[in-house]
Every structure is written in C-alpha cells, then in structure tokens.
C-alpha distance (Angstrom), angle and dihedral (degrees) to the residues before:
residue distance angle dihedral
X1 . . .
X2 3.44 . .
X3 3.70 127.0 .
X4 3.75 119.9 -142.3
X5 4.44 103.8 -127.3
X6 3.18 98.2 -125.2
X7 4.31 86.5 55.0
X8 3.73 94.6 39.8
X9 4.03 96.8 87.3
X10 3.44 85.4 48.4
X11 3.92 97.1 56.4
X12 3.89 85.3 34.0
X13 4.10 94.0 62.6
X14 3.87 93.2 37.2
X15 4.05 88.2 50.6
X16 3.77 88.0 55.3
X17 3.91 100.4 42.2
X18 4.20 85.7 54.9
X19 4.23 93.3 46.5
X20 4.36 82.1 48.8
X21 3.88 88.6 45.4
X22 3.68 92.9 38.0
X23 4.02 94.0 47.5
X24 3.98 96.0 45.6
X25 3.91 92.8 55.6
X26 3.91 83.4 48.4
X27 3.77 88.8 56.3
X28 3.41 97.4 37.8
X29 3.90 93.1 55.0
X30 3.56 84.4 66.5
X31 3.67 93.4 63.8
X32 4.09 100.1 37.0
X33 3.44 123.0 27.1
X34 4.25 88.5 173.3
X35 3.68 90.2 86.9
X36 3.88 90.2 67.7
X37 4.21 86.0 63.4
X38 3.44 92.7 62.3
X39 4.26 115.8 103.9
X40 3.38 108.8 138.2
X41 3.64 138.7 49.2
X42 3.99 130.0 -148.0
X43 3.99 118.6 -136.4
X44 3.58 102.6 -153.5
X45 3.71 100.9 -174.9
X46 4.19 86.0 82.8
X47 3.54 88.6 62.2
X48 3.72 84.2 76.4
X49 3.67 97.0 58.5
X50 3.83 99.4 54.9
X51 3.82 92.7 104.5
X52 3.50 93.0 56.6
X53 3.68 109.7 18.4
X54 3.72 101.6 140.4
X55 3.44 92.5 58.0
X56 3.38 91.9 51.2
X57 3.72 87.1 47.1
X58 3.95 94.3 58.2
X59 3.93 88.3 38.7
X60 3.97 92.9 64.0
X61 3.85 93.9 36.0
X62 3.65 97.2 53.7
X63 4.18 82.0 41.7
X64 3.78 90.7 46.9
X65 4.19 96.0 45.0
X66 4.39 89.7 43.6
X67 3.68 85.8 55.3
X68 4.02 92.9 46.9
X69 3.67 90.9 44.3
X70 3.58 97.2 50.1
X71 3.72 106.5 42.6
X72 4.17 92.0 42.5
X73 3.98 82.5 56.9
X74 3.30 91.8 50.6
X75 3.40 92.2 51.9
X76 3.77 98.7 41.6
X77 3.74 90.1 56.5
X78 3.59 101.4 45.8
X79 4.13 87.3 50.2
X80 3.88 96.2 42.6
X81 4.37 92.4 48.3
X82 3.79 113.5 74.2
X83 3.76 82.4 -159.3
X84 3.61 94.0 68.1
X85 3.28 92.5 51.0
X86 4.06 93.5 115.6
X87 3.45 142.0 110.2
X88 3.62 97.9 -92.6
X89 3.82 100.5 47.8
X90 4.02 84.4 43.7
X91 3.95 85.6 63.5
X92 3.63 95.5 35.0
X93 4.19 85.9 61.8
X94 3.64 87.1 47.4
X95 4.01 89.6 52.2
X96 3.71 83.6 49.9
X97 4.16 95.1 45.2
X98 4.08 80.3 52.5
X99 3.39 100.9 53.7
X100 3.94 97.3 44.9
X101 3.93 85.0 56.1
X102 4.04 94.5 51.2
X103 4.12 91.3 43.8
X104 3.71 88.9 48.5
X105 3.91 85.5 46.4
X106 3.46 87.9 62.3
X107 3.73 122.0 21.6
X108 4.10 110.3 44.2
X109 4.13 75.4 65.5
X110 3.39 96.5 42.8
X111 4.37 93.6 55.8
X112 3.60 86.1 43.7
X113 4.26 100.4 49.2
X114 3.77 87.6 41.1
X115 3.75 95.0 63.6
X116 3.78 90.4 37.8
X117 3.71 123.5 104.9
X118 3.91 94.3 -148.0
X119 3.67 99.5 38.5
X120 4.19 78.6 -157.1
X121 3.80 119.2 146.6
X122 3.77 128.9 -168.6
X123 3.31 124.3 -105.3
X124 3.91 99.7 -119.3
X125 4.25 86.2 49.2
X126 3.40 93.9 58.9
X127 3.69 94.4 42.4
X128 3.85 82.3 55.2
X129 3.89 94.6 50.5
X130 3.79 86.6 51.1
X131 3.51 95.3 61.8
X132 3.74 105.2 38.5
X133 3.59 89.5 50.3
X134 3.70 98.9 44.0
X135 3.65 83.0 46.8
X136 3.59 94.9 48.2
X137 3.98 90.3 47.7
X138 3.78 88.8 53.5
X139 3.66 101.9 48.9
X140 4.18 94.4 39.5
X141 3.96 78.6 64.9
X142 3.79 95.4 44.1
X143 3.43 93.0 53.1
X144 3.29 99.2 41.5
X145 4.07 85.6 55.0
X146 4.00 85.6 54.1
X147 3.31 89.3 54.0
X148 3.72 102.1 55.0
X149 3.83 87.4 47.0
X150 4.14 89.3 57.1
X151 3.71 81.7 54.6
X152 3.76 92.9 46.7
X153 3.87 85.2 57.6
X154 3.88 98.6 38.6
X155 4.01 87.4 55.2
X156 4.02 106.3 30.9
X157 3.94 94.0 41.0
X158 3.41 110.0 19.4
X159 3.84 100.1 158.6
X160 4.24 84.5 55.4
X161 3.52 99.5 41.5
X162 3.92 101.2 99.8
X163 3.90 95.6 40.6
X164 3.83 89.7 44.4
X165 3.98 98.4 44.2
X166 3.62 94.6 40.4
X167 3.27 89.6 54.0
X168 4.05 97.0 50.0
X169 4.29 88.1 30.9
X170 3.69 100.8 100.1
X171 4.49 92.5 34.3
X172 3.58 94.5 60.6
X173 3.79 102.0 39.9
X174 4.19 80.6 57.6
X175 3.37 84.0 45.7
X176 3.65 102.6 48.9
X177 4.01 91.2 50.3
X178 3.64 96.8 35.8
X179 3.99 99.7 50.4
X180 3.58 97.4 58.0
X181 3.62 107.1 41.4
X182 4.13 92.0 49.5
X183 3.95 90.8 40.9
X184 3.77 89.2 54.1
X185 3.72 88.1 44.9
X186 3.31 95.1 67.8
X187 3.61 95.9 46.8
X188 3.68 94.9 42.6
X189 3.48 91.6 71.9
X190 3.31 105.4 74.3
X191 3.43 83.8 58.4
X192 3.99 103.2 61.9
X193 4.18 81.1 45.2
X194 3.72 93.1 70.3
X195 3.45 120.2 94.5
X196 3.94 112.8 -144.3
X197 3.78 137.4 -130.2
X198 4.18 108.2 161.3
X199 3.71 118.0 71.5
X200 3.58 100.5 -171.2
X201 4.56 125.9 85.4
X202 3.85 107.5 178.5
X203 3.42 85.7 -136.3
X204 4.31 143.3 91.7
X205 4.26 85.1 -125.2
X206 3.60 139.0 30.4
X207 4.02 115.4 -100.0
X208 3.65 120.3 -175.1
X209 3.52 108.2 -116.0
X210 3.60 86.2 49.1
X211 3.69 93.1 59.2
X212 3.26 92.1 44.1
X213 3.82 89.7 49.6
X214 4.09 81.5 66.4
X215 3.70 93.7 59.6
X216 3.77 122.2 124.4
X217 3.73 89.2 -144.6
X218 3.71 138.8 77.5
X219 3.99 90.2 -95.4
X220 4.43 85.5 -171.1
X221 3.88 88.8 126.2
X222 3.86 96.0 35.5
X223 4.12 87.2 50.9
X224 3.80 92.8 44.7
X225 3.84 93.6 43.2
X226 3.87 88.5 49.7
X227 4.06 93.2 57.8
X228 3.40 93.6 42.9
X229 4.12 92.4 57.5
X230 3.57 87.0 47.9
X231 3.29 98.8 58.3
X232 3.94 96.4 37.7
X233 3.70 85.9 45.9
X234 4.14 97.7 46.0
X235 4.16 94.8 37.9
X236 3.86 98.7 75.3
X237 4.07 92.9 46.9
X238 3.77 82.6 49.9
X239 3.69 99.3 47.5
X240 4.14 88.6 46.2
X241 3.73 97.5 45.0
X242 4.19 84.5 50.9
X243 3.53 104.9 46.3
X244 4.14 89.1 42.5
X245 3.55 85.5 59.6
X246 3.36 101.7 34.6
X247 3.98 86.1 59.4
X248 3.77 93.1 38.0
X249 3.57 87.6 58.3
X250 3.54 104.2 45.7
X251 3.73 86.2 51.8
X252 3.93 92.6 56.5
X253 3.60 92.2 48.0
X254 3.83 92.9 53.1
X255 3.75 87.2 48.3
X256 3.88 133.6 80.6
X257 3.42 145.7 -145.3
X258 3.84 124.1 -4.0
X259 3.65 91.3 -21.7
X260 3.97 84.1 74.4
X261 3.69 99.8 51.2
X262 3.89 89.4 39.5
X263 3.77 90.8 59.6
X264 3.90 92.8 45.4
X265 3.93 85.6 51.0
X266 3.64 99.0 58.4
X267 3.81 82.0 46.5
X268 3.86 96.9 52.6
X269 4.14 103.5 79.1
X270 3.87 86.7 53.7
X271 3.01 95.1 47.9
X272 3.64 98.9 55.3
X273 4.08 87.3 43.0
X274 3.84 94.0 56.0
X275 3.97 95.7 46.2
X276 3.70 85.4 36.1
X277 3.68 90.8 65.5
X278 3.85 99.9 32.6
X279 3.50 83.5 60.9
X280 3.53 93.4 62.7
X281 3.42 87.4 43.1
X282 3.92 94.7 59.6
X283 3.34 86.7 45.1
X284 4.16 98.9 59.7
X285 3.96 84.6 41.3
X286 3.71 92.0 54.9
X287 3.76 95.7 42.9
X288 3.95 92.3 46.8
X289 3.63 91.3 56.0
X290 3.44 117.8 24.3
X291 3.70 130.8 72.1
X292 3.45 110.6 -77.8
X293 3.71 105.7 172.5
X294 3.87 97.8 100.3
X295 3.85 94.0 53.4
X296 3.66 124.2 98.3
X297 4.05 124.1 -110.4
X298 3.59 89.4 -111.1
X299 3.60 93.9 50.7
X300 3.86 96.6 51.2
X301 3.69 83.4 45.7
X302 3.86 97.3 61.1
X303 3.59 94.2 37.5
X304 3.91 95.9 58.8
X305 3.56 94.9 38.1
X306 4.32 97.1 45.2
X307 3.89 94.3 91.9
X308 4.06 99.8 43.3
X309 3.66 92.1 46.3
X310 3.92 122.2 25.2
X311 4.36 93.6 45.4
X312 4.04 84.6 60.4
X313 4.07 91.1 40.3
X314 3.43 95.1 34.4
X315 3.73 108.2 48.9
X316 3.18 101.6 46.3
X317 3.76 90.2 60.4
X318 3.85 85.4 45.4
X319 3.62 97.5 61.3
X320 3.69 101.0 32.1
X321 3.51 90.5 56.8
X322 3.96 105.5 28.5
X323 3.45 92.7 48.7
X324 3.90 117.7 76.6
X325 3.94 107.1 -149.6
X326 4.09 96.9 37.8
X327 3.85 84.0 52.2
X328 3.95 87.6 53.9
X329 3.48 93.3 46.2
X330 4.23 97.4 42.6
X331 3.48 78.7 53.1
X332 3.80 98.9 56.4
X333 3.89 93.4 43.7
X334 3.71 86.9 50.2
X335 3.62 92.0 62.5
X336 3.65 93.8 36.9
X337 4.39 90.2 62.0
C-alpha cells in the first residue's frame, strides 16, 4: 500500500512504538508466565449496588428504553417527512445512530452485571467495550463538529448552502464514521499487545487507560501514545466547532433586528448538545485524574456515567423540542400511534 509522504512519519513512529511494545511483552514472558492466566476482569463499582440492585436494575432499564424510544423517533420522523430531508436533519439522524451505539455500548452490560453475582467480565468483552465506546466518544464529537460547520454554511452563506452541502452531504457522513473507528484502530493496538496482571477496574465498564493500568508491562509508550491520539484526534473538532462560531458570531453581531436572534435560534439546540456532551466529557477527565477518594458512591457514579447516558437522553429532547418543525412533526406522529 502506499503511504502518502506527508503520512509516512506518522506510520513510521507508530510501526516502531508496536515492534517496542510487541518485543517487551516477549521479554517479559520470559520472566512471568501468570499474566497468560488472566481472562476475565472484575468491575468492582457493582459491588456497591448489591443492597439495592433492583432498583438500580429498573433505573437503567427505564434509562436504557427512554433513550431507544427517543432517538428511533427521531429517526422515524426525519425519514418518513420529505421536508426533513436536509442536510441538517441528515446529521441530526446520524447524531441519533451514534448515540444508540454508545448507550448500547454501555447499558445491555450494565442490566446484565448488576444482577450478576460475579460482576466478572472477560477479557476480550471488555476489550470490545473499550473500543465501541472510545469509538463512540470520538465520533459523537466529530459529528457534532460537522454539525456546527452545516450551521456555519446555513448562516454565513445562506443563498449557497444547499448547492454547497449537498454537494459535501454524503463525504463527511463517510468521513465522520470512518475517521474515528480507523484512528482508534491504530491506537487500539497497543492495547490488545499488553499482557495483563490486575483483575480489578473501579468502574461499571472497561476504559482504556484503565485496562491498560492492569498491564504487566511498563505501558510508558502505550500511555504517551494514547494522549497524543487524543489530542490529534480532538484538535480538528475543536478548531471547526471555533472558527464556525467564531464566523457565526461575527455575522450576528454585524446583523440587526430579528435576523440576529433568528440566526442565534437555529444555533441554540447545538449548542446545548455540544456543551451538553463536553460536560460529560470534563466530567470523565476530572474523575480519571483527580482524587476521588472523598466523593460519595453516587457521585463517582454520575460522573462516569454523564457522557454515555445524558448526550443520548438529552439530545434528543434538545432537538425535538428546540427545534420548531421536528416538534411539529413529533407532534403529528404522536397523534398518528
């Protein structure tokens, strides 16, 4: 295959990183051979829940079928209404596709290790889990970046907006699905190279830098390699979600009248989805790597669980009722079941 130039040192450092990674589990195999007994992992947070775990239970099942319900109709009623049948409701569907993958990442699990007595995963599960909802964390953000650049266009260049976004339409929903899951590819592994040790994650799913906390190695290049992606693979969505609104706003301040607040309007329900899930966001980030002895259980449990569950409740609700002609139309179908 060949490598565009500008790639190759790219490919070049991450080929050399997995022969290092690769080589020092080979050496240290010689030394342990325990690590090789390890299959399954134990999720201790659930051991928390055993006084109450049927509440729990109906908790993340009513959670689990509101978020199903919501985003299917939201779905449904974008695909059955020829009027919206535009770019923006074509993303919107695609937020919604998104967020049904990273609550079925999670939850499904969840129901099932909450009435188990073990609350013990396998190894290649939680490998899984790591990857669809690192995956899913990646592309919610990617999207949500594509977004704000449809509303970039819609505002800034109104009178070009359908010829230039139906045009672009079908490259960046490729895009937005593509990019992640091949970014986090590479990335990912380093992860299935480590050998593993610990059995324990403080935690009701697998994360990776809490699997690779469990490695038997010295996981210094897989832990730098991991911030690196995530800042190579966070920086662009940041850059367009900026300079969209940087432009959107100097438009609105050089405007007057309604056709100011109108603009900020249509801007409003994405707004509240992209700070809705940096929030949860910030809140992972904090809990990772601050000290979290002093907090309650309940506190470390809605902190960790913020960005899998309240984007896919959340937005939903956002757009359906932020957004003039999908609240119409909910309506309608409402009546119509």
């Amino acid at each position: 295959m060949l490598i565009p130039k500008k790639l190759q040192p790219f490919f070049y450092f991450f080929s050399k990183c997995y022969i290092i990674v690769k080589n020092s589990n080979a050496a240290r195999s010689c030394f342990n051979m325990n690590f090789s007994l390890v299959t399954s992992i134990y999720l201790s947070a659930y051991y928390g829940m055993e006084e109450l775990k049927s509440m729990y239970f109906c908790i993340f099942f009513i959670v689990y079928l509101t978020i199903i319900t919501e985003n299917v109709l939201l779905i449904r009623v974008v695909y059955c209404e020829k009027s919206l049948r535009q770019p923006m409701y074509v993303l919107l569907c695609n937020l919604a596709v998104n967020e049904l993958v990273g609550s079925t990442a999670l939850l499904p699990a969840t129901l099932i290790n909450i009435l188990s007595h073990t609350h013990e995963v396998s190894i290649s599960f939680c490998q899984t889990q790591v990857f669809v909802i690192h995956t899913y964390a990646v592309t919610e953000f990617t999207i949500l970046a594509v977004m704000s650049y449809d509303r970039y266009v819609a505002i800034c260049h109104p009178l070009s907006y359908q010829v230039i976004m139906s045009q672009r339409i079908v490259k960046l929903i490729v895009f937005m699905w593509l990019y992640p899951m091949l970014a986090l590819s590479v990335v990912f592994v380093f992860t299935l190279q480590l050998p593993y040790c610990g059995r324990a994650i403080e935690k009701l799913y697998c994360l990776n830098y809490l699997l690779v906390q469990l490695a038997c190695t010295n996981t210094f290049i897989v832990n730098t390699i991991g911030l690196l992606s995530a800042a190579l693979y966070t920086a662009p969505q940041l850059i367009m979600i900026f300079y969209s609104y940087g432009h959107i706003l100097k438009i609105c301040i050089m405007s007057f009248g309604k056709s100011k607040f109108k603009a900020l309007r249509t801007c409003i329900p994405h707004l509240l989805a992209v700070i809705n899930y940096a929030t949860g966001c910030f809140f992972e980030l904090a809990q990772g790597r601050l000290d979290n002895r002093h907090m309650s259980y309940h506190t470390k449990l809605f902190l960790s669980l913020y960005f899998l569950i309240f984007p896919p409740l959340l937005n939903a609700l956002i757009y359906g009722l932020g957004t003039q002609i999908i609240r119409v139309n909910l309506a309608y179908h409402r009546d119509m079941l």
